[in-house]
N, C-alpha and C positions, 0 to 999 in steps of 0.2 A: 284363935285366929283361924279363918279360913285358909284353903290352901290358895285362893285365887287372890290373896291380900298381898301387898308386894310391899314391902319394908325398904326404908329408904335407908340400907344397908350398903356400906361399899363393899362391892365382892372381891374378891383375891383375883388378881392379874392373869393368875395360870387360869383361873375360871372361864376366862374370856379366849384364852389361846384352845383348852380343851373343844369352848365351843364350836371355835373355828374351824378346827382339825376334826369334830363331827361332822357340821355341815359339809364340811369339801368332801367327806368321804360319799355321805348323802347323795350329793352335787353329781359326785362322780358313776354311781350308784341310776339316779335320777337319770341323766344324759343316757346314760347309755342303756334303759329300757326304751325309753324313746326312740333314740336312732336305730333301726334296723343296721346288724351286724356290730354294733359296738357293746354288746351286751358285757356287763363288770359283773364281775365273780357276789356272788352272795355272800362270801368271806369279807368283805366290805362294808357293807350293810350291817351285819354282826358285830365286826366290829364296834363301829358306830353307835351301835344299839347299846352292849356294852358300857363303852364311854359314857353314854348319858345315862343310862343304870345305876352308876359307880357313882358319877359325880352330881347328880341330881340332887342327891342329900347337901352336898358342899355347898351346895347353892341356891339352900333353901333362905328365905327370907329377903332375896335380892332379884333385880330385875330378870338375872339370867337364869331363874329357877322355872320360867315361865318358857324358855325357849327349850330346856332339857324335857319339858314336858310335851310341849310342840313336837318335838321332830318324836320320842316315843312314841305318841298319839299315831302320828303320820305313819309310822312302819307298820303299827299294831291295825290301823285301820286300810292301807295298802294291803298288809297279807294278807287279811280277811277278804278283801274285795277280790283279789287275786284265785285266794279258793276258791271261792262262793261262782266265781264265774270260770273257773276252772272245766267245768262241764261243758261249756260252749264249743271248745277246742274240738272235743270229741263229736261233736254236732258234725260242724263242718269249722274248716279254718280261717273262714272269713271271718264269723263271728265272734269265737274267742280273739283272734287279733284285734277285732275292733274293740271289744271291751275290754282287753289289757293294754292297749296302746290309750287311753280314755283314761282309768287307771293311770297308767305311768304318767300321762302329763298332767293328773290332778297330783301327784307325787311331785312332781317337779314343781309346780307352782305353788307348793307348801313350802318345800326346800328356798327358795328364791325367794318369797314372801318373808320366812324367816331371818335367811340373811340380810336382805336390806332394814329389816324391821333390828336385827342386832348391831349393823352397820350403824345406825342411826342412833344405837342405844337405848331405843326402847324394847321394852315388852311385846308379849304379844297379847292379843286378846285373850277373857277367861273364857273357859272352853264353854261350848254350845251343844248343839248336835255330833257336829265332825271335827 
């Protein structure tokens, strides 16, 4: 079986609360790179990361095996974009702002794309490029 195969699996109940209690941390996380001065601790995001680390195995074979792997993706592919333009900052501070703040709301519209897509109870898409 592929990893992108989803088995019509019922997953365990706590499956679906773990996932909740990532995204909101996400959520939380999300929002507040966005808004200027609402910045949330990176202890949060860890977290999070965590949680979907742990219980990604628990949740393999079932549709929420595909959003533990969503929001990993998201953090793995945010901090790299984050470094990688890290250098702008030191430019001048117009331009790293712009391109962390671009960033943060491509973060955020992963976050919210996945919540409604697990609201909904489905899946998410098999992974692509990003």
């Amino acid at each position: 079986m592929r990893t992108n195969d989803i088995v019509n699996i019922e997953p365990d109940p706590a499956l679906r609360t773990w996932g909740w209690a990532s995204y909101v941390l996400h959520l939380v996380v999300a929002v507040g790179a966005v808004l200027p001065g609402a910045q949330a601790s990176i202890v949060l995001l860890l977290i999070a990361l965590i949680i979907d680390l742990v219980k990604r195995s628990d949740a393999a074979g079932t549709w929420q095996a595909s959003h533990f792997s969503w929001r990993i993706r998201s953090v793995v592919w945010a901090g790299l974009l984050y470094l990688l333009t890290s250098w702008l900052w030191l430019l001048f501070i117009l331009p790293g702002w712009i391109a962390w703040g671009l960033i943060s709301l491509w973060f955020l519209y992963r976050i919210v794309k996945g919540m409604v897509r697990m609201n909904a109870g489905r899946s998410m898409e098999p992974a692509r490029v990003v």
